[in-house]
C-alpha positions in Angstrom: 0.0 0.0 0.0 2.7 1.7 0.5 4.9 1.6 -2.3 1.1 2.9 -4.4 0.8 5.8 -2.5 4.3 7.1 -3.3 3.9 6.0 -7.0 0.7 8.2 -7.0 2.5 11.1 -5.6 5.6 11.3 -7.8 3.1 11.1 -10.2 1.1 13.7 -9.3 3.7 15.9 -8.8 5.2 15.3 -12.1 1.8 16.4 -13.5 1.9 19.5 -11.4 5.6 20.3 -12.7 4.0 20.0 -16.1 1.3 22.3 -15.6 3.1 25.1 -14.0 6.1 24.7 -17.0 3.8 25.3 -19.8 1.6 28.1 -17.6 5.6 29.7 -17.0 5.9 29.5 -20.5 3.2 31.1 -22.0 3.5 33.9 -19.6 7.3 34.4 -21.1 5.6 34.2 -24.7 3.5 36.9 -23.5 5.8 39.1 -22.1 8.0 38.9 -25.0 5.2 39.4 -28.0 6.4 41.1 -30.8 3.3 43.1 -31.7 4.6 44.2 -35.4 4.1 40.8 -36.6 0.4 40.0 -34.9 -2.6 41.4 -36.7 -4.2 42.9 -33.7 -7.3 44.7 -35.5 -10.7 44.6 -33.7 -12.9 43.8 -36.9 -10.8 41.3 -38.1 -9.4 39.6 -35.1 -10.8 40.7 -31.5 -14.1 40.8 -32.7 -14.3 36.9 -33.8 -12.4 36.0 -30.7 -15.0 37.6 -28.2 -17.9 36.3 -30.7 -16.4 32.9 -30.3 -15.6 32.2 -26.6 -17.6 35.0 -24.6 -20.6 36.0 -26.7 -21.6 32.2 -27.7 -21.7 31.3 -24.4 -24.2 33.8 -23.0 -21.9 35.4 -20.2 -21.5 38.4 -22.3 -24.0 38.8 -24.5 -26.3 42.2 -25.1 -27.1 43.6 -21.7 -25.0 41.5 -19.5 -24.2 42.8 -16.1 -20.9 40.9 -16.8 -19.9 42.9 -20.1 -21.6 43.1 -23.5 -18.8 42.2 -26.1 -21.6 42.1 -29.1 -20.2 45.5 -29.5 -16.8 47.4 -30.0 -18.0 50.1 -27.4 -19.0 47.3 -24.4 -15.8 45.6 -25.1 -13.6 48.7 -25.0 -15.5 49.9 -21.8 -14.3 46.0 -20.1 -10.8 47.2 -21.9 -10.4 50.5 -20.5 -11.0 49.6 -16.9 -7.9 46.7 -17.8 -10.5 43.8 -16.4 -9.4 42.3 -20.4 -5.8 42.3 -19.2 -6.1 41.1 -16.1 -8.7 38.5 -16.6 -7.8 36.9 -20.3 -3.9 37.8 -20.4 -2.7 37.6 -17.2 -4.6 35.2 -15.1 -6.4 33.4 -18.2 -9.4 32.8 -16.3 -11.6 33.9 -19.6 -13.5 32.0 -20.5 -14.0 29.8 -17.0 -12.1 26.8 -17.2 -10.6 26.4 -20.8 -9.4 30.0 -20.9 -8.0 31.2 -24.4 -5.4 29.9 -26.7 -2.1 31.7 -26.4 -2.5 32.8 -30.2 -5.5 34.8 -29.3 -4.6 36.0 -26.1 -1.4 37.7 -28.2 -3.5 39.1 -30.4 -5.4 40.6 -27.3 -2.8 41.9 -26.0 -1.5 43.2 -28.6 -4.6 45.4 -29.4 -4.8 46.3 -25.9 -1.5 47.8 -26.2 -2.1 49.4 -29.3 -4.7 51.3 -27.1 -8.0 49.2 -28.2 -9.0 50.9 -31.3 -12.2 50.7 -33.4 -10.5 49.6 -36.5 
């Protein structure tokens, strides 16, 4: 009995050290996005993102308490007051428990810092 409880543990600690690897690394991705090569437009990329994971899901549809992201100016408002950073790029907790691919979350954060036009 013993010898299946300490199996179980290195393994479960192996899975932990693979799960907080890959999180370590997308952070370093993120930190180190070069924005001139990621098409970061809100028509042709944010837009389809939010439509996708936040709007199709209900949480953040027209009049949501939560954020309506069915248009540019209830997305920018959830921008402006950084709850998009901290909640999709930093923490990844958008959308609950899948979050979003680190190919979108670039392109987020790359129209965040581009200042979150309408364009």
């Amino acid at each position: 009995m013993k010898g299946i409880v300490k199996y179980t543990s290195l393994i479960l600690a192996g899975c932990l050290l693979v799960v907080s690897c890959k999180k370590n690394k997308e952070e370093n991705e993120l930190d180190d996005v070069d924005c001139s090569t990621i098409s970061a437009s809100y028509n042709a990329n944010i837009k389809a993102i939010t439509t996708a994971n936040c709007v199709s899901s209900g949480c953040h549809n027209a009049g949501s308490s939560k954020g309506d992201f069915t248009t540019y100016a209830g997305l920018k408002a959830v921008a402006d007051k950084g709850a998009l950073e901290s909640k999709v790029i930093k923490s990844n907790a958008m959308p609950p428990s899948t979050g979003l691919g680190i190919e979108d979350r670039k392109k987020i954060k790359c129209w965040l810092n581009s200042g979150a036009p309408n364009n």
